[in-house]
Backbone as CSV, one residue per row, in Angstrom:
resi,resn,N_x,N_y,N_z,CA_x,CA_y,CA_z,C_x,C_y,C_z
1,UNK,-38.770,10.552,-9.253,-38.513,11.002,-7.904,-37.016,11.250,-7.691
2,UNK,-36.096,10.259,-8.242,-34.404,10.175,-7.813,-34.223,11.290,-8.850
3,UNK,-34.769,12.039,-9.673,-34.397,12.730,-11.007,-34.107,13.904,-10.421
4,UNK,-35.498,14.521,-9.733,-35.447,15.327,-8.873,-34.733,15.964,-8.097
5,UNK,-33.587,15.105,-7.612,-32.839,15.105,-5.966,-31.396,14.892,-6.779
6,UNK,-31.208,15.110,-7.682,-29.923,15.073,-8.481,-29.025,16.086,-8.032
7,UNK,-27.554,15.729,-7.554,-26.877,16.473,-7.353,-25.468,16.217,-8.669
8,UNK,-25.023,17.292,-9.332,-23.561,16.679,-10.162,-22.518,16.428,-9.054
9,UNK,-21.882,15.208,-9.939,-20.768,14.212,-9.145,-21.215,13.331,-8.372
10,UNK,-22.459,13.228,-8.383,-22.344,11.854,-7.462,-22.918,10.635,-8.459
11,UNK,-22.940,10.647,-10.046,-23.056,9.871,-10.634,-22.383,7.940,-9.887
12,UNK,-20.784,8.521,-9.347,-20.523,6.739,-9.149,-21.584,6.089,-8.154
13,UNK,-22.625,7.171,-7.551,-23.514,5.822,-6.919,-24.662,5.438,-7.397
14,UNK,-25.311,5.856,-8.555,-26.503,5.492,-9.246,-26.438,3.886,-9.319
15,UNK,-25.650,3.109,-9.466,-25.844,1.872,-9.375,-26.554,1.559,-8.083
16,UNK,-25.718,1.659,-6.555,-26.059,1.496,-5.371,-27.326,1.204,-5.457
17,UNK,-27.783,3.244,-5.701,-29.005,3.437,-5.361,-30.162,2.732,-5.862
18,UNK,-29.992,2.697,-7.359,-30.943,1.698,-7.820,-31.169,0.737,-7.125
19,UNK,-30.252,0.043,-7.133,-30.589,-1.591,-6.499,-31.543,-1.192,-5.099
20,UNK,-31.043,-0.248,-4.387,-31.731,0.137,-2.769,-33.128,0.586,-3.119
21,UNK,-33.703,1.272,-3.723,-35.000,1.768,-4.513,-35.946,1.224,-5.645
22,UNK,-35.147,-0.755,-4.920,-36.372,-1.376,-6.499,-37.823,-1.693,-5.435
23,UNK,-38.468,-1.418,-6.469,-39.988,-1.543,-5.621,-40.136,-2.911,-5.488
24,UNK,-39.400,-4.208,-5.425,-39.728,-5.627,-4.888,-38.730,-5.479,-3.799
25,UNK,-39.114,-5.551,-2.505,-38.295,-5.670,-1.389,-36.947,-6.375,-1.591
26,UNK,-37.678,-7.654,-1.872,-36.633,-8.985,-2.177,-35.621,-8.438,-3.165
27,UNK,-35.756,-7.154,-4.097,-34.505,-7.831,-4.961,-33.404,-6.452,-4.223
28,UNK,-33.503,-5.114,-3.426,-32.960,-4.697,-2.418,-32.008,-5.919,-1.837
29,UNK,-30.565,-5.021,-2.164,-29.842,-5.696,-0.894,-29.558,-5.467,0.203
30,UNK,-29.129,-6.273,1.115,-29.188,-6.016,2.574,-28.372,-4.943,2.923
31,UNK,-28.447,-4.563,4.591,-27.286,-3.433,5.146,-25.736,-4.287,4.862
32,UNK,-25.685,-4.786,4.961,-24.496,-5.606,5.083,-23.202,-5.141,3.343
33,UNK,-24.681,-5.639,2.383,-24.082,-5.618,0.872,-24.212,-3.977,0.875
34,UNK,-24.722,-3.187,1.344,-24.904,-1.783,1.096,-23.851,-1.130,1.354
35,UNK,-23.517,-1.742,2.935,-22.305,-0.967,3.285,-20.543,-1.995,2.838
36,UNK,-20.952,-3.094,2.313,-19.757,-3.744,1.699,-19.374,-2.769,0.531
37,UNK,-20.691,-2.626,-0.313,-20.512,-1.734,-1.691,-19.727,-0.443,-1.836
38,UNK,-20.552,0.202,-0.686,-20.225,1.684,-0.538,-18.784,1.827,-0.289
39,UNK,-18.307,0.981,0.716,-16.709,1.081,0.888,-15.762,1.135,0.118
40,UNK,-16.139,-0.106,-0.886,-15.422,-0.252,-2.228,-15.843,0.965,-3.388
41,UNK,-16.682,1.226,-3.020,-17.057,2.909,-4.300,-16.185,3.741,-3.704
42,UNK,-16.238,4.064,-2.040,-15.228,5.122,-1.943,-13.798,4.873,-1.717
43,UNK,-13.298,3.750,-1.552,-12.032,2.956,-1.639,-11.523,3.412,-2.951
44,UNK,-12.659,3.295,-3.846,-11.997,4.003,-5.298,-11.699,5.133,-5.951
45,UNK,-12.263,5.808,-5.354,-12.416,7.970,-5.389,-11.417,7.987,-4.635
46,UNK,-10.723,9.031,-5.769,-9.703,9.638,-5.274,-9.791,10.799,-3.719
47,UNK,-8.505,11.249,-3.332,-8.893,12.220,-2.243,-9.085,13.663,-3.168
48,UNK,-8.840,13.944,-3.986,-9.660,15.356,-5.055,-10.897,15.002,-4.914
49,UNK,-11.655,13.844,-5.122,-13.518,13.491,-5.643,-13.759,13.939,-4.026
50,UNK,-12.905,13.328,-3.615,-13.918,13.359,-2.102,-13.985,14.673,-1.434
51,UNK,-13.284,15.092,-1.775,-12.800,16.647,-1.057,-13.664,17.888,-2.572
52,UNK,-14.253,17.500,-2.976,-14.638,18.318,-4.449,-16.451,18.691,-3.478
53,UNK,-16.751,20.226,-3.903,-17.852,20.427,-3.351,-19.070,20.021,-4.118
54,UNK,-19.839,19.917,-3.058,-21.358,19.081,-3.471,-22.072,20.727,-3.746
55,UNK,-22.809,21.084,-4.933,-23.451,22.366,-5.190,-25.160,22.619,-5.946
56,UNK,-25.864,22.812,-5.683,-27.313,23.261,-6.067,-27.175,23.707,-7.913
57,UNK,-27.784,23.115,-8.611,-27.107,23.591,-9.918,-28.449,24.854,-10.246
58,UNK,-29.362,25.055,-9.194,-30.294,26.218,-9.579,-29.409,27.509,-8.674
59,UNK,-28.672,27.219,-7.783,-27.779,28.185,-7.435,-27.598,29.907,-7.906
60,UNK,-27.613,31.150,-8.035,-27.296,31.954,-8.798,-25.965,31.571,-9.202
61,UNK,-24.870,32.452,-10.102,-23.676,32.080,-10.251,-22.694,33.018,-9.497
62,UNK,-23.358,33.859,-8.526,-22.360,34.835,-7.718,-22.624,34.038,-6.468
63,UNK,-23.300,33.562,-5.795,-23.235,32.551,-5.113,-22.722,31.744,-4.751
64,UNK,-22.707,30.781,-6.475,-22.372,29.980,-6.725,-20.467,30.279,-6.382
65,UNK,-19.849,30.938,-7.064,-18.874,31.878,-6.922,-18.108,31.935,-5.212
66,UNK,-18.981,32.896,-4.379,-19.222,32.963,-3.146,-18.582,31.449,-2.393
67,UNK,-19.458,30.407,-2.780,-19.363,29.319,-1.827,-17.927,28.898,-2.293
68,UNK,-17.621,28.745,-3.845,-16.564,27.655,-4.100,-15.030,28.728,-3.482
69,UNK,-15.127,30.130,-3.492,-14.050,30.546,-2.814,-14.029,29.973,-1.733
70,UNK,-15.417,30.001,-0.939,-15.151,29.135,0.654,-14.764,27.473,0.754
71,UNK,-15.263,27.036,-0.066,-14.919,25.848,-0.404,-13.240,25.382,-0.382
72,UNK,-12.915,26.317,-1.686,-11.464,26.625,-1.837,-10.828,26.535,-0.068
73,UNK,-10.714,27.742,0.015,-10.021,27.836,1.583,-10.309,26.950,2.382
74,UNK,-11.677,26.020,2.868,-11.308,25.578,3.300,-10.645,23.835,2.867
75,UNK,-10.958,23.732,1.673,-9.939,22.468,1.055,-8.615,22.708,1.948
76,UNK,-7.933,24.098,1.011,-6.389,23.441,1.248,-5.918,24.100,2.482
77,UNK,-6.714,24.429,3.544,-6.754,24.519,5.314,-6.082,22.629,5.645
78,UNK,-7.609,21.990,5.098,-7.416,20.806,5.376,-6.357,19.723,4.708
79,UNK,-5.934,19.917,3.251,-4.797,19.236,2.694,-3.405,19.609,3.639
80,UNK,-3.432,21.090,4.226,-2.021,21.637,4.874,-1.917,20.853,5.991
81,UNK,-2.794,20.481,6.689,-3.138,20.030,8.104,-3.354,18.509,7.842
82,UNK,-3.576,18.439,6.788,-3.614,16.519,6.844,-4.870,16.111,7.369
83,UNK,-5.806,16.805,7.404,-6.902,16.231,7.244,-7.315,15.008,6.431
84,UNK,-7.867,13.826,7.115,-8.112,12.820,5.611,-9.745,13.420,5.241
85,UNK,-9.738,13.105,3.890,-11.238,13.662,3.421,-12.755,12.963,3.859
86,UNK,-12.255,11.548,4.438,-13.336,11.385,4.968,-13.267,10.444,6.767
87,UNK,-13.969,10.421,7.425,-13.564,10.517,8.810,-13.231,8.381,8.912
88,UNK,-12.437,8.732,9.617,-12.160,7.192,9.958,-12.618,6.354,11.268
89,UNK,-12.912,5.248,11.474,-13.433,4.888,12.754,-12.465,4.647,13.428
90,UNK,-12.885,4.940,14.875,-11.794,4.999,16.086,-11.278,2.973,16.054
């Protein structure tokens, strides 16, 4: 099923996920350890990983093409402007 829904680059959370998708409730960890985890995974990605586009690998490749120019522009819109790559709580 998770094989399926594969996107490239998001390999650093296959650990997470596992643990969240074992078929014994009990061995799932809580919201608490989920979102302790996750922080520290993205605490560790750089601002390139985070800012790098998420893409369909059945995609055509002019498409494919298509999006990452848009992609492009709007990256370094947001590096000029200081955008951080991912949103922070008030």
């Amino acid at each position: 099923m998770i094989q399926d829904q594969k996107k490239p680059g998001f390999e650093f959370m296959a650990p997470l996920v596992a643990d969240m998708v074992q078929d014994d409730p009990l061995k799932r960890p809580t919201m608490d350890e989920v979102i302790s985890r996750f922080e520290d995974i993205r605490r560790r990605l750089s601002s390139w990983k985070l800012r790098s586009r998420v893409y369909n690998q059945k995609d055509h490749p002019i498409v494919g093409f298509f999006r990452t120019i848009s992609h492009w522009t709007r990256r370094i819109v947001f590096i000029i402007n200081r955008v951080p790559p991912t949103p922070s709580p008030l």
